[in-house]
PQR file of N, CA, C, O and H, with PARSE charges and radii, in Angstrom:
ATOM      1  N   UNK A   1     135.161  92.271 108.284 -0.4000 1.5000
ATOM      2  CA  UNK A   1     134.648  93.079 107.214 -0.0000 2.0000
ATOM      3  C   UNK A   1     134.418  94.483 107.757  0.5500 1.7000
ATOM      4  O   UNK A   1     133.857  94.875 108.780 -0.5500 1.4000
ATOM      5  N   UNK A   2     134.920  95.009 106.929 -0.4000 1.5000
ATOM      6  CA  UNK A   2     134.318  96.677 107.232 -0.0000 2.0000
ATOM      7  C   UNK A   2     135.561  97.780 107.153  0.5500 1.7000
ATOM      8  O   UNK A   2     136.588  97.374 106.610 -0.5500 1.4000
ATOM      9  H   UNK A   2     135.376  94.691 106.098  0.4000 1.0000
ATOM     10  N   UNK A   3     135.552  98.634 107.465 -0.4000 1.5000
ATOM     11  CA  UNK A   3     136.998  99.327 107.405 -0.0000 2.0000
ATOM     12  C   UNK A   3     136.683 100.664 107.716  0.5500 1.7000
ATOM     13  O   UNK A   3     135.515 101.007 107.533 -0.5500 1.4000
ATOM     14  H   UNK A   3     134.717  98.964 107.906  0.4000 1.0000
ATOM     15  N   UNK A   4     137.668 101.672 108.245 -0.4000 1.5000
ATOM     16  CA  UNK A   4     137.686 103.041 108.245 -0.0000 2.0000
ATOM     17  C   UNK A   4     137.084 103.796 107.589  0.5500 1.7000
ATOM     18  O   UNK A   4     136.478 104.739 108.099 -0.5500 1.4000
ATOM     19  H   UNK A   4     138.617 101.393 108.394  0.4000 1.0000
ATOM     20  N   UNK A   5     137.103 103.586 106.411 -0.4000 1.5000
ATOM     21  CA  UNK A   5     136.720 104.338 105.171 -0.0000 2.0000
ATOM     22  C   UNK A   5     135.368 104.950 105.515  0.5500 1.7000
ATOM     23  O   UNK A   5     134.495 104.245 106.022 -0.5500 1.4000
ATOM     24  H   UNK A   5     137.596 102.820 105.996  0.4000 1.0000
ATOM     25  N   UNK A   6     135.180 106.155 105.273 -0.4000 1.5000
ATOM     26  CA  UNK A   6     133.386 106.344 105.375 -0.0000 2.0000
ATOM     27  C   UNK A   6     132.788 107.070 104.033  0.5500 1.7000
ATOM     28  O   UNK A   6     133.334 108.124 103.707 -0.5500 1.4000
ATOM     29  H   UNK A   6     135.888 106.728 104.861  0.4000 1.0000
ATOM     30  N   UNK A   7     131.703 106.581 103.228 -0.4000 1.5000
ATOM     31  CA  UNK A   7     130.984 106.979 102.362 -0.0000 2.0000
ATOM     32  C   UNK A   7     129.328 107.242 102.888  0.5500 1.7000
ATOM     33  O   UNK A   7     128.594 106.416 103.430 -0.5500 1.4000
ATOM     34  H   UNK A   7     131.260 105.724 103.493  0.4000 1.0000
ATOM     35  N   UNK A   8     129.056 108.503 102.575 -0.4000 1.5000
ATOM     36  CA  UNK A   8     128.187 109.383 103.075 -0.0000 2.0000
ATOM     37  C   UNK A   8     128.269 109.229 104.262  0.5500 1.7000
ATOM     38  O   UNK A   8     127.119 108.982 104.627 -0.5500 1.4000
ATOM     39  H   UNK A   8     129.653 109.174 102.135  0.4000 1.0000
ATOM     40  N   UNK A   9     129.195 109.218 105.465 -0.4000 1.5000
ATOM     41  CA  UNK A   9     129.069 109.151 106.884 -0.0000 2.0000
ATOM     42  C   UNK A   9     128.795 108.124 107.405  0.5500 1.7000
ATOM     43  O   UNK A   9     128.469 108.087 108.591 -0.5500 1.4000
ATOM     44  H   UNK A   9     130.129 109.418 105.168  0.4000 1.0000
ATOM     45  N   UNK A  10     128.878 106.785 106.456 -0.4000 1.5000
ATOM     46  CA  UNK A  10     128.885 105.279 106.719 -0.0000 2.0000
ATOM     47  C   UNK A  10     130.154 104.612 106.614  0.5500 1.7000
ATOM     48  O   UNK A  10     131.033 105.039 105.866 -0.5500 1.4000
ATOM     49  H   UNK A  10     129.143 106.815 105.492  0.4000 1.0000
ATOM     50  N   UNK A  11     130.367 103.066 107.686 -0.4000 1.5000
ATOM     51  CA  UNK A  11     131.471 102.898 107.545 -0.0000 2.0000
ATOM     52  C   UNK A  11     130.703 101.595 105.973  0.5500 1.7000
ATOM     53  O   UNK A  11     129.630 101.048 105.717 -0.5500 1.4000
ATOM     54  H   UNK A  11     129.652 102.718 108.294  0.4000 1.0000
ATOM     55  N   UNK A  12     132.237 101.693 105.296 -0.4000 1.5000
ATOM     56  CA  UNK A  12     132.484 101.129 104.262 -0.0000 2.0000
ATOM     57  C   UNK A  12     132.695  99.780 103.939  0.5500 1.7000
ATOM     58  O   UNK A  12     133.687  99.449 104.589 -0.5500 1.4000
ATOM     59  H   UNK A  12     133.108 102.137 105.504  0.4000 1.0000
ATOM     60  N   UNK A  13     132.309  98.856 103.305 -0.4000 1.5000
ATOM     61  CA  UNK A  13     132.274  97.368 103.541 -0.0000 2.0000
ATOM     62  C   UNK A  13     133.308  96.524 102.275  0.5500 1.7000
ATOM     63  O   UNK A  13     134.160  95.655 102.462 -0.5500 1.4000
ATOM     64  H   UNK A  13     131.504  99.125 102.777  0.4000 1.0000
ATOM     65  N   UNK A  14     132.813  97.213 100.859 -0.4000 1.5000
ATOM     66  CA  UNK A  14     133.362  97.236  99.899 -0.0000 2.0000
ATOM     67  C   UNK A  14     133.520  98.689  99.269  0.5500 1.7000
ATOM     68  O   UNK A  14     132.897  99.747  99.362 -0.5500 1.4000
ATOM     69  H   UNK A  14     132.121  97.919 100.707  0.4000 1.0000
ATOM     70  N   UNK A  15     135.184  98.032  98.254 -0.4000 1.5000
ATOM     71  CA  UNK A  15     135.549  99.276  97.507 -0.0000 2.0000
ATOM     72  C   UNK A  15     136.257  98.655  96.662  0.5500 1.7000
ATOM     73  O   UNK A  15     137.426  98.351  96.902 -0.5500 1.4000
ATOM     74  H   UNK A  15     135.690  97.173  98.178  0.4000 1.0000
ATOM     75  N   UNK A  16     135.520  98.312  95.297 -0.4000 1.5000
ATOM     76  CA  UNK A  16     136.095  97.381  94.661 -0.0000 2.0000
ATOM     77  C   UNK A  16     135.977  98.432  93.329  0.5500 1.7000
ATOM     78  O   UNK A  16     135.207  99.392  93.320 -0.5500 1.4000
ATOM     79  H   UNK A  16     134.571  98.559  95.102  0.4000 1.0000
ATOM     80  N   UNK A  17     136.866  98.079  92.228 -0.4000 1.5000
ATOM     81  CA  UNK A  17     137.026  98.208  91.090 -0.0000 2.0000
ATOM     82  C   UNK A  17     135.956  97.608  90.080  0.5500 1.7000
ATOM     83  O   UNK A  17     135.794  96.442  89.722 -0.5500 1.4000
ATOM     84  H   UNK A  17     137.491  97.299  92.236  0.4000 1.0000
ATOM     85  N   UNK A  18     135.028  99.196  89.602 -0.4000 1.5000
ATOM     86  CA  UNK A  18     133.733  98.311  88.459 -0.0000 2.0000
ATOM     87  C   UNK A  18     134.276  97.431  87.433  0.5500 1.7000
ATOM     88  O   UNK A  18     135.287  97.778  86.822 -0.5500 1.4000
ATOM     89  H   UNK A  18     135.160 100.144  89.893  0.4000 1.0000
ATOM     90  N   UNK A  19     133.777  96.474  87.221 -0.4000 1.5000
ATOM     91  CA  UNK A  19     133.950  95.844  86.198 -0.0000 2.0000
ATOM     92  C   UNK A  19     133.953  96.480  84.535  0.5500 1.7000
ATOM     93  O   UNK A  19     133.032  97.217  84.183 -0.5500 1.4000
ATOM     94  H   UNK A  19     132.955  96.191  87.717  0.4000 1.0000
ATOM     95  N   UNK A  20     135.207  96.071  83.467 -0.4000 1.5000
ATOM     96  CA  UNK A  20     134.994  97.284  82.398 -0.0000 2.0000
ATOM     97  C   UNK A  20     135.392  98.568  82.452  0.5500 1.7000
ATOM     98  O   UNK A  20     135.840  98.977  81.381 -0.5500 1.4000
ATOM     99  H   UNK A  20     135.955  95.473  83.753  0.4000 1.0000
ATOM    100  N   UNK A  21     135.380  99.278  83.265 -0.4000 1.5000
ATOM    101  CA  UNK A  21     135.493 100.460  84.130 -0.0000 2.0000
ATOM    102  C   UNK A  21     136.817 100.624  84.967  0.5500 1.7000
ATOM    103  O   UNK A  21     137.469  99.672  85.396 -0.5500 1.4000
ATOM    104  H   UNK A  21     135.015  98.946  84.135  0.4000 1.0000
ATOM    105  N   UNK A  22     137.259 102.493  85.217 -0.4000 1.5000
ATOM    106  CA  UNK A  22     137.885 102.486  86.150 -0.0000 2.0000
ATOM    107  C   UNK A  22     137.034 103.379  87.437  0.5500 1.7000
ATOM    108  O   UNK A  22     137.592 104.143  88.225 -0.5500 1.4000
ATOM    109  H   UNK A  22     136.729 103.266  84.869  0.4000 1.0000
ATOM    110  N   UNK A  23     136.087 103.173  87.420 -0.4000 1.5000
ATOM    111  CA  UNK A  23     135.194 103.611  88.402 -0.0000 2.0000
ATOM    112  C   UNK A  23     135.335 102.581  89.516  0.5500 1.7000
ATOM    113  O   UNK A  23     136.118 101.640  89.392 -0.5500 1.4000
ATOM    114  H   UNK A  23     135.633 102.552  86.781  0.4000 1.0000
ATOM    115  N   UNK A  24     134.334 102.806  90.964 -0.4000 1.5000
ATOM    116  CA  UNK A  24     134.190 101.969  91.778 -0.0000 2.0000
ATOM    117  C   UNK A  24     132.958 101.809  92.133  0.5500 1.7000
ATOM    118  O   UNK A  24     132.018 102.598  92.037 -0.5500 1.4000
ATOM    119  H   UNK A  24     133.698 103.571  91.065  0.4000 1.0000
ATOM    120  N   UNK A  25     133.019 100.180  92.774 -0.4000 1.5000
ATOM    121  CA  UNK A  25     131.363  99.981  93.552 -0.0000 2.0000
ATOM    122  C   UNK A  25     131.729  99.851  94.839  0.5500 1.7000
ATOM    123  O   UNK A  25     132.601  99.065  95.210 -0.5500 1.4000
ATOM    124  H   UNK A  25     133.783  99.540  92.851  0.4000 1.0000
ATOM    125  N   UNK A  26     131.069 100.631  95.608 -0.4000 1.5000
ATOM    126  CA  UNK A  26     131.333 100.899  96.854 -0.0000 2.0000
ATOM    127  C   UNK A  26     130.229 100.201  97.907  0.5500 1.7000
ATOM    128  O   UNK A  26     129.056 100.378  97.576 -0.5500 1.4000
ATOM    129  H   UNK A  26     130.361 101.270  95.307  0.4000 1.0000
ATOM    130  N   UNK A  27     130.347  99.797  98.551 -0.4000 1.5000
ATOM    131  CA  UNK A  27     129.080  99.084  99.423 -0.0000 2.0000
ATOM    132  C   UNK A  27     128.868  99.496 101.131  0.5500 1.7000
ATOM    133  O   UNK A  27     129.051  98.709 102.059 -0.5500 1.4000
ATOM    134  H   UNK A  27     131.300  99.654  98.820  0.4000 1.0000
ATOM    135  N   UNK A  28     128.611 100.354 101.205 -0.4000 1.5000
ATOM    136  CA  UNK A  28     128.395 101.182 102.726 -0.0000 2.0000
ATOM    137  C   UNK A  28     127.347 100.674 103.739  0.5500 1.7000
ATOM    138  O   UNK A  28     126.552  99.811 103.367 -0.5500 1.4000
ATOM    139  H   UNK A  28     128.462 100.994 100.451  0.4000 1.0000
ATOM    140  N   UNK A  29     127.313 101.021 104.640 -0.4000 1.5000
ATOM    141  CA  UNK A  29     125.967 100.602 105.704 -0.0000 2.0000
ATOM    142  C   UNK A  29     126.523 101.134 107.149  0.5500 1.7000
ATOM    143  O   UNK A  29     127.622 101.562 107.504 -0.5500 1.4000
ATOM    144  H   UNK A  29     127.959 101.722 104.942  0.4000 1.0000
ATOM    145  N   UNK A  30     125.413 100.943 107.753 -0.4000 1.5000
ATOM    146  CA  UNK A  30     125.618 100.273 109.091 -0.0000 2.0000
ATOM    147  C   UNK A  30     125.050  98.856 109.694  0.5500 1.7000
ATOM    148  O   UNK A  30     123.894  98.456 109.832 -0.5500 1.4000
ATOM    149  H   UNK A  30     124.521 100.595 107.465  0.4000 1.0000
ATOM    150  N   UNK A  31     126.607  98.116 110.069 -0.4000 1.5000
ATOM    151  CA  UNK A  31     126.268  96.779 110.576 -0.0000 2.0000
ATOM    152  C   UNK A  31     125.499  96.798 111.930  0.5500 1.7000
ATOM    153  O   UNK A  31     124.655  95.921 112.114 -0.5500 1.4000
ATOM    154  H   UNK A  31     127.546  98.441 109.958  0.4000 1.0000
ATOM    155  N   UNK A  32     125.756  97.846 113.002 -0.4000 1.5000
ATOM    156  CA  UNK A  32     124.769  97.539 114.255 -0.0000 2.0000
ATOM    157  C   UNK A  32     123.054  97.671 113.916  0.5500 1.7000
ATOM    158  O   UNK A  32     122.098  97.368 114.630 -0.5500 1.4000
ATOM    159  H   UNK A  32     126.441  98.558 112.852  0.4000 1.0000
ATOM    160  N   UNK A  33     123.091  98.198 112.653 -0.4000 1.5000
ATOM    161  CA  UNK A  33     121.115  98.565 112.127 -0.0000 2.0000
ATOM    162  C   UNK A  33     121.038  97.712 111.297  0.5500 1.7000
ATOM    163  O   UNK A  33     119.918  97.565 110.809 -0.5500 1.4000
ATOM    164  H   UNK A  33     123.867  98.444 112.072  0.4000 1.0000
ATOM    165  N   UNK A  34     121.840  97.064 110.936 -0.4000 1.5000
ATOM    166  CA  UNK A  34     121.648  95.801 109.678 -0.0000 2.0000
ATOM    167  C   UNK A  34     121.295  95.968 108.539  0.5500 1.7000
ATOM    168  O   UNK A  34     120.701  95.176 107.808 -0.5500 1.4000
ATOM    169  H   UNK A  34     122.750  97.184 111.332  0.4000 1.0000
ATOM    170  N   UNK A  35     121.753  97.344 108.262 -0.4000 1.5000
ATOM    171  CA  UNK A  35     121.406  98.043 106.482 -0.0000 2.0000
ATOM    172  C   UNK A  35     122.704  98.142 105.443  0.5500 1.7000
ATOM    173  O   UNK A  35     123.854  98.404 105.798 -0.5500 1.4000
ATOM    174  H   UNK A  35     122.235  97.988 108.856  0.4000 1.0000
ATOM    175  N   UNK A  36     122.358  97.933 104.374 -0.4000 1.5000
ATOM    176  CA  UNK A  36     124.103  98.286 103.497 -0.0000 2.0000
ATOM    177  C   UNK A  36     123.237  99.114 101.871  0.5500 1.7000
ATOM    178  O   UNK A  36     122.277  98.631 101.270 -0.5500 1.4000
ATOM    179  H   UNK A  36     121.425  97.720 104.086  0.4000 1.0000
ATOM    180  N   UNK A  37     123.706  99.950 101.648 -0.4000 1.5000
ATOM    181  CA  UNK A  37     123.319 100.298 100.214 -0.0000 2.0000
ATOM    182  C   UNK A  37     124.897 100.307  99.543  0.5500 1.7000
ATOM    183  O   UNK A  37     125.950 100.043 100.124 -0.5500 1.4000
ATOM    184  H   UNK A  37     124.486 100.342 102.136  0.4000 1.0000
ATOM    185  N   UNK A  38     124.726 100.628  98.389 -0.4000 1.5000
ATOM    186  CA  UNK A  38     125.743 101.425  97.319 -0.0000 2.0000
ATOM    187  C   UNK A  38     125.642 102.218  96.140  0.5500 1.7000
ATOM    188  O   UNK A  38     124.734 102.784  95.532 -0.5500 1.4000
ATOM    189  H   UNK A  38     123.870 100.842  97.917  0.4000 1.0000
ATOM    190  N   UNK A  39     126.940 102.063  96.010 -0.4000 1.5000
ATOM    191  CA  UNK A  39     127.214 103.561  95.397 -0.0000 2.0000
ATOM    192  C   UNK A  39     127.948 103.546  94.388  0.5500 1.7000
ATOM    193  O   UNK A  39     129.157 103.524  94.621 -0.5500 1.4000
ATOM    194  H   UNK A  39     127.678 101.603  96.504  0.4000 1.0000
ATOM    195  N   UNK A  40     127.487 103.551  92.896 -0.4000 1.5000
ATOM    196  CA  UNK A  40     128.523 103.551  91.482 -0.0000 2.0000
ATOM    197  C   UNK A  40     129.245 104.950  91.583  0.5500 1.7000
ATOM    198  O   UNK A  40     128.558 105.944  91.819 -0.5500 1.4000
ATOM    199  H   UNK A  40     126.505 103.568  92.707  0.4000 1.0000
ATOM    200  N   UNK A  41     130.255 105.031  91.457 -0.4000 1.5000
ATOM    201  CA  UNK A  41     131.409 106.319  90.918 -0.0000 2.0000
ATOM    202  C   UNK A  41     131.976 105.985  89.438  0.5500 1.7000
ATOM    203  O   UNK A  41     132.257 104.898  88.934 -0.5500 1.4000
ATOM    204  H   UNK A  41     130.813 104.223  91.266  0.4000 1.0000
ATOM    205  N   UNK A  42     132.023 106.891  89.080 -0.4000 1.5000
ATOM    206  CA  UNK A  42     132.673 107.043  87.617 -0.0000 2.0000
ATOM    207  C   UNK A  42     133.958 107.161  88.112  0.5500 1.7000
ATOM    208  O   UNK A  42     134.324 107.404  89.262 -0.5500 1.4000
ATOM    209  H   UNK A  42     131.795 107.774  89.490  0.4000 1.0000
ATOM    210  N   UNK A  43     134.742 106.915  86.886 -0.4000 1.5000
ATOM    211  CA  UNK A  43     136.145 107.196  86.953 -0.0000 2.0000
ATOM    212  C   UNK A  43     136.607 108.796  87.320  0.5500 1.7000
ATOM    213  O   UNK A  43     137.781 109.113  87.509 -0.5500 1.4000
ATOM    214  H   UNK A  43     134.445 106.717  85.952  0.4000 1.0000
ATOM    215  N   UNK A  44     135.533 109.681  87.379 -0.4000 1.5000
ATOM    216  CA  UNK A  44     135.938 110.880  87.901 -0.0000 2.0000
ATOM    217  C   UNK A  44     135.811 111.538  89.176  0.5500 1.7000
ATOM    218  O   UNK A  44     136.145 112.674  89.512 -0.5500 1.4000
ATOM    219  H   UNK A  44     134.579 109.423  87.225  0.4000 1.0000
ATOM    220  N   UNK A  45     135.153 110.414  89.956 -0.4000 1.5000
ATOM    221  CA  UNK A  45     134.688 110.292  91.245 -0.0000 2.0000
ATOM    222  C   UNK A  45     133.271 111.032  91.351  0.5500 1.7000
ATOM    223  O   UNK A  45     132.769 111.515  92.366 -0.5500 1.4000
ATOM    224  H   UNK A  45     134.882 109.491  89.684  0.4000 1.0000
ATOM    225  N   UNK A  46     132.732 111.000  90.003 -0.4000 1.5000
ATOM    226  CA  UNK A  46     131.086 111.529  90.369 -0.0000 2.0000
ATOM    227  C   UNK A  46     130.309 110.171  90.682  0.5500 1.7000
ATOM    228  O   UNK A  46     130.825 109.063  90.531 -0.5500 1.4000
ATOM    229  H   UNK A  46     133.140 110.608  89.179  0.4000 1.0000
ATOM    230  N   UNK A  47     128.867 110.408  91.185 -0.4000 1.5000
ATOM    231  CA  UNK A  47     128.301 109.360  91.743 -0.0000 2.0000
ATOM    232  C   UNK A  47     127.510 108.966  90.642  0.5500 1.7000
ATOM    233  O   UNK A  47     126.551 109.681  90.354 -0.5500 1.4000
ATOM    234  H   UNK A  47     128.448 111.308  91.307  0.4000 1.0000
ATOM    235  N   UNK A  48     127.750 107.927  89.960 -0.4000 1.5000
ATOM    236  CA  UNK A  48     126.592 107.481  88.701 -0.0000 2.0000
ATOM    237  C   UNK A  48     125.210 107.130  89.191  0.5500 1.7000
ATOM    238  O   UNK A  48     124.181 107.612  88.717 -0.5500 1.4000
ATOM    239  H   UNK A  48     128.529 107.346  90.194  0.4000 1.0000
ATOM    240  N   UNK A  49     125.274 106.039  90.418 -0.4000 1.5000
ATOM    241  CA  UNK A  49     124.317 105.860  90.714 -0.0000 2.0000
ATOM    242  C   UNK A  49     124.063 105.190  92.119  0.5500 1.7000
ATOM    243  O   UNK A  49     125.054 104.610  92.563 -0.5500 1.4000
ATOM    244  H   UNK A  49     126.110 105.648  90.803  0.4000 1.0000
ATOM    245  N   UNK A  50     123.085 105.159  92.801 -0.4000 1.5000
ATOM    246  CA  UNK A  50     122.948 104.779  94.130 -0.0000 2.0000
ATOM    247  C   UNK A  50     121.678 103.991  94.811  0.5500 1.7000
ATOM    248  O   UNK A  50     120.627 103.893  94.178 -0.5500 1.4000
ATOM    249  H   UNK A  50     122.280 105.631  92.441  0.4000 1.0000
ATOM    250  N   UNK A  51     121.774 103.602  95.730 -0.4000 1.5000
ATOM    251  CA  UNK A  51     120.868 102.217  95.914 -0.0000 2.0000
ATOM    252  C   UNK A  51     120.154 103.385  97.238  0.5500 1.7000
ATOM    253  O   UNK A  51     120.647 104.350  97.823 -0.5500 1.4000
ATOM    254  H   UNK A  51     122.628 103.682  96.244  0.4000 1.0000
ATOM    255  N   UNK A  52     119.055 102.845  97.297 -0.4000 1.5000
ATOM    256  CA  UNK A  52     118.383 103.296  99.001 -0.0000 2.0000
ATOM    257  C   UNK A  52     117.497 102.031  98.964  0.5500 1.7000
ATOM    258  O   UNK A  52     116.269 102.115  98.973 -0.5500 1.4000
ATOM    259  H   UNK A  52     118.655 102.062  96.821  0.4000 1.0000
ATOM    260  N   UNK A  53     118.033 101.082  98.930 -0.4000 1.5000
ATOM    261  CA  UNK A  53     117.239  99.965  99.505 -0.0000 2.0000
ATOM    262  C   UNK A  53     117.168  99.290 100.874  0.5500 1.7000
ATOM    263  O   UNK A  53     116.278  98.610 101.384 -0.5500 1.4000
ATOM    264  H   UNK A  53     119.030 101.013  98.922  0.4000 1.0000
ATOM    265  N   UNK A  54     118.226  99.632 101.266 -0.4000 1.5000
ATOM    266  CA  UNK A  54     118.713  99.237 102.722 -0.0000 2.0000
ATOM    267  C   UNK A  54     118.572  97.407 102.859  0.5500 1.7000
ATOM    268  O   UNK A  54     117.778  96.685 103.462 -0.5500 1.4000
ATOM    269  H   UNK A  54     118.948 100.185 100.851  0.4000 1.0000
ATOM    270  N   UNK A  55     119.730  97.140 102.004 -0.4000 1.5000
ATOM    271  CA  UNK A  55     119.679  95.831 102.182 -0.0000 2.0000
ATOM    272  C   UNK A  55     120.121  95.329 103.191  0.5500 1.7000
ATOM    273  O   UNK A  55     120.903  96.059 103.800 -0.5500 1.4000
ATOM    274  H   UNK A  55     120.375  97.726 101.515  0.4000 1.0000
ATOM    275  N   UNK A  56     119.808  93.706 103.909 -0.4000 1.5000
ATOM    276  CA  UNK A  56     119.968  93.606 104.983 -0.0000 2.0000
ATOM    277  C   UNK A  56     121.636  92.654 105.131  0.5500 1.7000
ATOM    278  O   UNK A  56     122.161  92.130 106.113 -0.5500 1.4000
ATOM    279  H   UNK A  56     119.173  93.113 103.414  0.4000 1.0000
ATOM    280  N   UNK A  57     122.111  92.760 103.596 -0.4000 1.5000
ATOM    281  CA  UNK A  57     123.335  92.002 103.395 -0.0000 2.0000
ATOM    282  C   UNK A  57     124.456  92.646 102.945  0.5500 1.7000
ATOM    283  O   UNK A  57     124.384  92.585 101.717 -0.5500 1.4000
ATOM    284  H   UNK A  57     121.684  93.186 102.798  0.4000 1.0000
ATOM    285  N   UNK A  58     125.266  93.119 103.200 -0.4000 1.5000
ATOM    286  CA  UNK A  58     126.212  93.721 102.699 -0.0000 2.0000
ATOM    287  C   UNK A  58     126.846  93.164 100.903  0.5500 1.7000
ATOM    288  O   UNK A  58     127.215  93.773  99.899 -0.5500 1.4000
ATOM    289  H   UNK A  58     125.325  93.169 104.197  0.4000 1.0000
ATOM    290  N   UNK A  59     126.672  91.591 101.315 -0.4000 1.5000
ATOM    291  CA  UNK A  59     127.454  90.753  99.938 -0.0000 2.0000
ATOM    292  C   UNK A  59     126.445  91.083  99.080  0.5500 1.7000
ATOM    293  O   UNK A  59     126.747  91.573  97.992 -0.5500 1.4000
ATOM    294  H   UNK A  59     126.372  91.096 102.130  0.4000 1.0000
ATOM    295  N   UNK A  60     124.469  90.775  99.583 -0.4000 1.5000
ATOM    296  CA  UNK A  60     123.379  91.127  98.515 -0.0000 2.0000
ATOM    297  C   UNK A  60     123.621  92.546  97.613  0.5500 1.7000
ATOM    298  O   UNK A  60     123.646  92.860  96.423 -0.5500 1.4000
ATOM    299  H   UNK A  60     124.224  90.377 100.467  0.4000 1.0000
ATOM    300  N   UNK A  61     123.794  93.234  98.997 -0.4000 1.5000
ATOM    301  CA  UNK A  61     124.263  94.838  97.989 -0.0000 2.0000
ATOM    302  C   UNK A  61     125.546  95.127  97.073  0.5500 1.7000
ATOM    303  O   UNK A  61     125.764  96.128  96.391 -0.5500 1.4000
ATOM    304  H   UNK A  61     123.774  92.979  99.963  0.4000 1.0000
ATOM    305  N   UNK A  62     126.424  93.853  97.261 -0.4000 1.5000
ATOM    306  CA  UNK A  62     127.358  93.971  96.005 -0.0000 2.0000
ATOM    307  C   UNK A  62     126.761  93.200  95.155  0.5500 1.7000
ATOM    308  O   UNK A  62     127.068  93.648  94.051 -0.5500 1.4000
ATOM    309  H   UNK A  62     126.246  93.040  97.815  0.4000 1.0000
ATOM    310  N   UNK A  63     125.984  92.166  95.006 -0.4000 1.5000
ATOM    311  CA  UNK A  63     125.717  91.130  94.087 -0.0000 2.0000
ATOM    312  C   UNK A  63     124.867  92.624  93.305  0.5500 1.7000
ATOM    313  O   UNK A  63     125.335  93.166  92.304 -0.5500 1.4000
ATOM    314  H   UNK A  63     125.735  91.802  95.904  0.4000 1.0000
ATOM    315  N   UNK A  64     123.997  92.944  93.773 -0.4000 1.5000
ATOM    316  CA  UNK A  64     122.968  93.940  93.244 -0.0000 2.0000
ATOM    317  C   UNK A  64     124.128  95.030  92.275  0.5500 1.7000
ATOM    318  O   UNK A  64     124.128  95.191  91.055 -0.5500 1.4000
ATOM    319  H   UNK A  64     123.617  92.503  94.586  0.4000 1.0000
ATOM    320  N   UNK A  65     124.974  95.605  93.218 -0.4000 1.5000
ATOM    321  CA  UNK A  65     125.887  96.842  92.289 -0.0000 2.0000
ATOM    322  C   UNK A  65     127.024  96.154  91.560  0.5500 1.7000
ATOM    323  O   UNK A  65     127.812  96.688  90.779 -0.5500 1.4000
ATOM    324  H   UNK A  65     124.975  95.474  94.210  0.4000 1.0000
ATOM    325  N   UNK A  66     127.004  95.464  91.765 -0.4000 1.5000
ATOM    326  CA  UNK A  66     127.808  94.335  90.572 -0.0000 2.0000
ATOM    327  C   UNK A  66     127.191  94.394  88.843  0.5500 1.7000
ATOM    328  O   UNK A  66     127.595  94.702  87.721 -0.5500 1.4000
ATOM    329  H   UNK A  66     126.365  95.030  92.399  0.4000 1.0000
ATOM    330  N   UNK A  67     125.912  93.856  89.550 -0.4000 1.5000
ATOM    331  CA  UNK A  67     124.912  93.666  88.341 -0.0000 2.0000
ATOM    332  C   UNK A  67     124.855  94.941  87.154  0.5500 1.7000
ATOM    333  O   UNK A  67     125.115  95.015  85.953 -0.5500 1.4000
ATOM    334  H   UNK A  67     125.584  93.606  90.461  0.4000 1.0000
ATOM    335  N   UNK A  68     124.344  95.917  88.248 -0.4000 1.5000
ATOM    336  CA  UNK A  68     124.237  97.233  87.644 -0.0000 2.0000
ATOM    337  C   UNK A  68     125.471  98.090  87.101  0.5500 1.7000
ATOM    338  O   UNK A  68     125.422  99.058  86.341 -0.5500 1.4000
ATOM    339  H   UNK A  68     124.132  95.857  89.224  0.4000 1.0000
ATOM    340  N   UNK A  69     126.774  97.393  87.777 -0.4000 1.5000
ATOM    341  CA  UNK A  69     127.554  98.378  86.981 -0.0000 2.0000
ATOM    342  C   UNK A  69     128.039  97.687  85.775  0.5500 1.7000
ATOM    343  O   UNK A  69     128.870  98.197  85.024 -0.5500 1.4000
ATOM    344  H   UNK A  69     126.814  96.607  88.394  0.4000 1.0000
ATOM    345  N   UNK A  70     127.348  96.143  85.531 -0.4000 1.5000
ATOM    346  CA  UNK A  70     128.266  95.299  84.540 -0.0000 2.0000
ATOM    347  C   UNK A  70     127.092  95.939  83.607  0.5500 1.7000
ATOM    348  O   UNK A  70     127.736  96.032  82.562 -0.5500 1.4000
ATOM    349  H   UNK A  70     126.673  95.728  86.141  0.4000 1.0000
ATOM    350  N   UNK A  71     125.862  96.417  83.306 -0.4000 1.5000
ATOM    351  CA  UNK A  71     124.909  96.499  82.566 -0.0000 2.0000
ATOM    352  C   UNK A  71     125.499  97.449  82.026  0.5500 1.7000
ATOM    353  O   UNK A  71     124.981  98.040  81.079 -0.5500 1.4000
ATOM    354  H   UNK A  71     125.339  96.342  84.155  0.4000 1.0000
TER
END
């Protein structure tokens, strides 16, 4: 898990297609600190909305931006 990709200067975990939407939910962190937030984009690549929870799961922080972008 994980990949090149970096969102806000984090490497990237997920980059999936919102549900409904052609936006994305993006799921960032760092795995050596054991934190992951994310990040809704609109289809225009603005940021709808963003997590600072510092979850300690990468999958929790998609279950979470899952939720929120299906609402």
């Amino acid at each position: 898990m994980g990949s090149k990709d970096k969102t806000l200067g984090h490497d990237e975990f997920y980059n999936i297609q919102k549900p409904y939407d052609l936006g994305r939910v993006i799921v960032y962190g760092e795995r050596d600190m054991g934190w992951y937030d994310y990040v809704l984009v609109d289809s225009s690549g603005l940021t709808e909305s963003r997590s600072d929870k510092c979850y300690g799961s990468a999958e929790i922080a998609l279950r979470d931006a899952l939720i929120e972008a299906s609402a």
